[in-house]
VOSEVO-775864 format. One line per field, with one value per residue (C-alpha): residue number from 1; x, z, y. Coordinates in Angstrom, 1 decimal, padded with zeros to 4 digits. Each point is the difference from the previous one (the first is absolute). Layout:
BEGIN
k [NUM	...]
x [X	...]
z [Z	...]
y [Y	...]
This chain:
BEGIN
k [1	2	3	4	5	6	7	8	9	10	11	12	13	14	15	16	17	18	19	20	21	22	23	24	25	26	27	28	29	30	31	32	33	34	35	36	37	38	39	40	41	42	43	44	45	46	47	48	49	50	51	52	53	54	55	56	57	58	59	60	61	62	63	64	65	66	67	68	69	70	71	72	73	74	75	76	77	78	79	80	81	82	83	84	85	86	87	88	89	90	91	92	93	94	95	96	97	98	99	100	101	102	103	104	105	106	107	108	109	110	111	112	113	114	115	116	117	118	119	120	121	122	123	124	125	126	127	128	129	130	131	132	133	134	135	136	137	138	139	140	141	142	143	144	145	146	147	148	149	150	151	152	153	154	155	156	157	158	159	160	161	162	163	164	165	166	167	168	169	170	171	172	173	174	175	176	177	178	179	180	181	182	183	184	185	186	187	188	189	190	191	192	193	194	195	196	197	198	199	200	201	202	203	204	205	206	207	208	209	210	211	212	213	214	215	216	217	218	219	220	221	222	223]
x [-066.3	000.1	-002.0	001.7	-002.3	000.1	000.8	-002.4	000.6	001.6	001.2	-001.2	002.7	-001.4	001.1	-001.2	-000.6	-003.3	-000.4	-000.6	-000.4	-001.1	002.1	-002.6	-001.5	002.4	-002.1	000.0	003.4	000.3	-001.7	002.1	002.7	-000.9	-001.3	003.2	001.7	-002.9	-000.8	-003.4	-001.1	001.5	-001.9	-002.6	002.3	003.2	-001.8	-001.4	003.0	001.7	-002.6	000.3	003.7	000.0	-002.5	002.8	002.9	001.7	-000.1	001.1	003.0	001.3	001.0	002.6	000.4	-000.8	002.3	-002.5	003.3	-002.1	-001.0	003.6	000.1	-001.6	002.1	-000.2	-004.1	-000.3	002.3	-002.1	-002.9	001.5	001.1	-003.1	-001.8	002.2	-001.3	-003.1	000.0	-000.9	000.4	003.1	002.4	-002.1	-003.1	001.7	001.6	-003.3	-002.4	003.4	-000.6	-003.5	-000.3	000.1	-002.8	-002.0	000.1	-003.5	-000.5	-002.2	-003.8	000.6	003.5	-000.5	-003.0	002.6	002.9	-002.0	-001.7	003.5	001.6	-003.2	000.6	003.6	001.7	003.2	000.1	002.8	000.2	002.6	000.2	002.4	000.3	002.3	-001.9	-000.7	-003.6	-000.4	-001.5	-002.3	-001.2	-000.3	-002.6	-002.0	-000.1	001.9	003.1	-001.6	-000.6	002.6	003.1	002.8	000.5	003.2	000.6	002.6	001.8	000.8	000.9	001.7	-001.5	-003.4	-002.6	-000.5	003.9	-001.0	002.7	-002.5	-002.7	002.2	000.9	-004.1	000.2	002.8	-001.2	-003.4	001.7	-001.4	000.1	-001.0	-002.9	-002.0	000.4	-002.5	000.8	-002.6	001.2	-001.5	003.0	000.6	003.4	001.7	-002.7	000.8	003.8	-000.5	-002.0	004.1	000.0	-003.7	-002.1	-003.4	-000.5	-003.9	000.1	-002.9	000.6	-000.3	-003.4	-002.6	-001.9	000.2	-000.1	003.2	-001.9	002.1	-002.6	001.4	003.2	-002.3	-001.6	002.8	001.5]
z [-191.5	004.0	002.0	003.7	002.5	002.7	003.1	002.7	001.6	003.7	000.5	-000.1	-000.2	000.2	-000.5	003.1	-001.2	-002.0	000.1	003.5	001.6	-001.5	000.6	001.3	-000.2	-000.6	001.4	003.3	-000.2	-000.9	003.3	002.2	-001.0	000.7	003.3	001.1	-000.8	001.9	-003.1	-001.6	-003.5	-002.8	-002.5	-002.5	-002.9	001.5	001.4	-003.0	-001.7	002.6	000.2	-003.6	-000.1	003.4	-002.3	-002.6	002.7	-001.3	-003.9	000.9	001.9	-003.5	-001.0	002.9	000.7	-003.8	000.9	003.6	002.1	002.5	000.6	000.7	003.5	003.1	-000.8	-003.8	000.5	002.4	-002.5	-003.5	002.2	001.2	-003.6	-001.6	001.7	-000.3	-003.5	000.8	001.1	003.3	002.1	002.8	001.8	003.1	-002.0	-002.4	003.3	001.7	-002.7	-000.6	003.6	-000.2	-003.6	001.6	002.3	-003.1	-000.8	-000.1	-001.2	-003.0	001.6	-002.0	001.4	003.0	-001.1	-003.5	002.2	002.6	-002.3	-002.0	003.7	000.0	-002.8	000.7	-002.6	001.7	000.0	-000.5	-000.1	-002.9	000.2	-001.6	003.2	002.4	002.8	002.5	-001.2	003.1	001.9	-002.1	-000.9	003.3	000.8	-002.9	001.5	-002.8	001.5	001.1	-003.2	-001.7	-000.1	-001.3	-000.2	-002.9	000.0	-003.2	002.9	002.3	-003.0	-002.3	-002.6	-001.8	-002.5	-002.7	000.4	000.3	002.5	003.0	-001.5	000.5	003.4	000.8	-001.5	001.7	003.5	-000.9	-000.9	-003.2	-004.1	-002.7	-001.5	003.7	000.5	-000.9	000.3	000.6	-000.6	-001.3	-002.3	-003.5	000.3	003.4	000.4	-002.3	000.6	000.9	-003.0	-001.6	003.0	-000.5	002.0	-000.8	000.3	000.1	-000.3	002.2	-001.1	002.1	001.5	001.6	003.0	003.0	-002.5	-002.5	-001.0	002.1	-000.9	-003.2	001.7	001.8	-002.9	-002.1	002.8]
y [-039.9	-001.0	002.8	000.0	-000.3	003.3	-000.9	001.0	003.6	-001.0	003.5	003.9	002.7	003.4	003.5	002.1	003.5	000.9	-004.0	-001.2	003.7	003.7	002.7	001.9	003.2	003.0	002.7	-002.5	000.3	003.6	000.0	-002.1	001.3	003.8	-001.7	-001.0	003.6	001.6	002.0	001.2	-001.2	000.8	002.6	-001.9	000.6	-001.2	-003.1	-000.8	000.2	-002.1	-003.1	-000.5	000.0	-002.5	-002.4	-000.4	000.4	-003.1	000.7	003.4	-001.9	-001.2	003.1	000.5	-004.4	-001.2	-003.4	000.0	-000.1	001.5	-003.5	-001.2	001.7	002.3	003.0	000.1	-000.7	003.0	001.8	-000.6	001.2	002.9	001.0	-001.2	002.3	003.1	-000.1	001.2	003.9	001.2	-003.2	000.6	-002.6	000.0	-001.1	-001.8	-002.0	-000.4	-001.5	-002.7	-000.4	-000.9	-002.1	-003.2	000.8	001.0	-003.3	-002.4	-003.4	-000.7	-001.6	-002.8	-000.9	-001.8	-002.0	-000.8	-001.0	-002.0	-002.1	-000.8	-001.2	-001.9	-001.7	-000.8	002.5	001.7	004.3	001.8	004.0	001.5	003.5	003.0	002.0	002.2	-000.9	-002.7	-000.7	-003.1	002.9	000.3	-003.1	-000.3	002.6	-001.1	-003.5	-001.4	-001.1	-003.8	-000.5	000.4	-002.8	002.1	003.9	000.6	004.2	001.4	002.2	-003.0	-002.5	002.6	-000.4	001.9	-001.3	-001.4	-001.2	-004.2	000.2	001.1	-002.1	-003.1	001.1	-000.4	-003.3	-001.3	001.3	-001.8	-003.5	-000.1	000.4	002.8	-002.2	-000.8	003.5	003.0	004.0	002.1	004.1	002.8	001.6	-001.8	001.3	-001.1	-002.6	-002.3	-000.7	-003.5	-001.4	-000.9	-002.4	-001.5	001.9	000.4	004.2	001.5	003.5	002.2	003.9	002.3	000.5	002.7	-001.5	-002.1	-003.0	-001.2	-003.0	-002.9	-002.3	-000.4	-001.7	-002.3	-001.4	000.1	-002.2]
């Protein structure tokens, strides 16, 4: 039997959310958002009640999005927000409007993702961020000092197209001039993550993760 030899890893695709950055902490954003109303806090038992459902915000979004079409543009992201939270008593529109307003500020990279992507452009490899998302995520990357290190930035609402469909994943590939098998995919959902393994691409999944630390490491090494 003739064992193919794996072609070296040239390339990095990876998801942004709960990968490269945290979401944050929801009673900081709780926080921001009452801020920004020019409200007072919230009693314990309704803030309570609120951090824990803003921890599982997305897998609460299934229930109102299950295809994630909320992915697909601005309004419908807004939208599945908006009626994702309406399924939790005793949060209004105004609230509901503000903490949408500031999520993305919420938003910190993992320690370890700077010192992972710097010493992958050191090596050469080329880094590409694929992300399900409504929203313009540059921004971000940007204040997180990100953005010069990464080549390519391919997001489902400006493409079209959501994950795990290999349809987005071969956009990536095609934007970073290269194949499936020179290609690794770094996520932290074994569901939308691994899309591109039908086109060759090497996937390494990091679940979800407590901490400042996701353990980027591993991508270095396995590099």
């Amino acid at each position: 039997m003739l064992i193919k030899e794996l072609v070296p890893i040239e390339n990095v695709i990876f998801d942004f959310h709960s990968t490269l950055v945290d979401g944050g902490d929801p009673g900081d954003w709780i926080d921001a958002a009452l801020g920004r109303l020019g409200r007072p806090s919230l009693p314990a038992p309704e803030r309570e009640a609120l951090i824990a459902y803003l921890d599982h915000l997305w897998t609460h979004a299934h229930t109102v999005d299950p295809k994630s079409e909320r992915d697909l543009s601005a309004e419908r992201h807004r939208d599945v927000f908006s009626r994702t939270m309406a399924l939790l008593p005793g949060v209004d529109d105004d609230l509901t409007a503000a903490l949408y307003d500031t999520m993305t500020a919420q938003w910190r990279a993992f320690e370890d993702a700077r010192p992972a992507l710097r010493e992958l452009k050191a090596r050469g490899v080329r880094i590409a961020v694929l992300s399900n998302v409504g929203v313009d995520i540059r921004g971000c990357l940007a204040q997180n000092g990100l953005d010069v290190l990464v080549d390519e930035v391919v997001l489902s609402y400006e493409v079209g197209v959501v994950k795990p469909d290999p349809a987005i994943f071969a956009v990536v590939l095609e934007r970073l001039g290269t194949t499936g098998e020179a290609t690794l995919m770094v996520g932290d959902s074994g569901r939308d993550d691994v899309g591109g393994a039908s086109l060759g691409i090497r996937t390494l999944i990091l679940p979800r993760t407590r901490g400042p630390v996701h353990g980027l490491e591993a991508v270095v090494r396995l590099v």
